[in-house]
N, C-alpha and C positions, 0 to 999 in steps of 0.2 A: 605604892612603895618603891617601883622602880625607881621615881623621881627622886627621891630621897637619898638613895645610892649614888648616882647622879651630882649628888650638891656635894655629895665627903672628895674633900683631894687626895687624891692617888699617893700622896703621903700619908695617912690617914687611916691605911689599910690594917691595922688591929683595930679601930672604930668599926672598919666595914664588916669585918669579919663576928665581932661581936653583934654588930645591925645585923647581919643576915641570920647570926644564931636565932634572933629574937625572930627576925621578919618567919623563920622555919617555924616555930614551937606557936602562932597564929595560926599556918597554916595547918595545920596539923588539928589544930582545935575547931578550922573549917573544913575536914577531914577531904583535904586537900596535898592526898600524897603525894603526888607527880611534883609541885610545886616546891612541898616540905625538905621533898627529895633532892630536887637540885638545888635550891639554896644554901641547904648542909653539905653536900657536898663541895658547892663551891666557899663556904666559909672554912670546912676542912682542907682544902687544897691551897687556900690564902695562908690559913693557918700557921699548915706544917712549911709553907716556902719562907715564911716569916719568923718561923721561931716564935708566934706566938700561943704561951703557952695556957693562957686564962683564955683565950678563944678553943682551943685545941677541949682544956676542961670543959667549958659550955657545951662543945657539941657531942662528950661524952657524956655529960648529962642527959642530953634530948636523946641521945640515940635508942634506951629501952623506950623510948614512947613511939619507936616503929616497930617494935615486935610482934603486935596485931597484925602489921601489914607485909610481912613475910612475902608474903605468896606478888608483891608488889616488884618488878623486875628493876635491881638496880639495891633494893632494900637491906639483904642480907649482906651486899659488899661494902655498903655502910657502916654498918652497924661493925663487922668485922676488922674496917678500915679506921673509925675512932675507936676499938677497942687497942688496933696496936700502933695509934699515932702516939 
């Protein structure tokens, strides 16, 4: 998947940021927190630099789908980071 990121131009970036929401909500389904974790986060931090805001929705969507994973270092500032992006 890295390569894929890769091929979008750095103008591009509400594509990347909606890619990474999706590349998260795979991982997550390969219950593959660490992963799930930094790609949301860095599509959250894309996100909010960009003002975009149907990225921003996406990753508050995915975000109850780590509340299993609490106890996961990094998890619960997520989660509280797209509640008040």
């Amino acid at each position: 998947m890295a390569e894929g990121l890769a091929l979008l131009p750095k103008a591009r970036d509400r594509t990347r940021g909606i890619f990474l929401t999706y590349q998260a909500k795979g991982f997550l389904q390969s219950n593959d927190v660490e992963q799930a974790l930094a790609v949301t986060a860095e599509s959250l931090d894309l996100a909010t630099r960009i003002g975009a805001e149907r990225c921003v929705s996406l990753v508050r969507e995915l975000a109850p789908a780590f509340k299993p994973y609490r106890q996961v270092d990094g998890v619960a500032d997520l989660i509280e980071r797209a509640r008040a992006a």
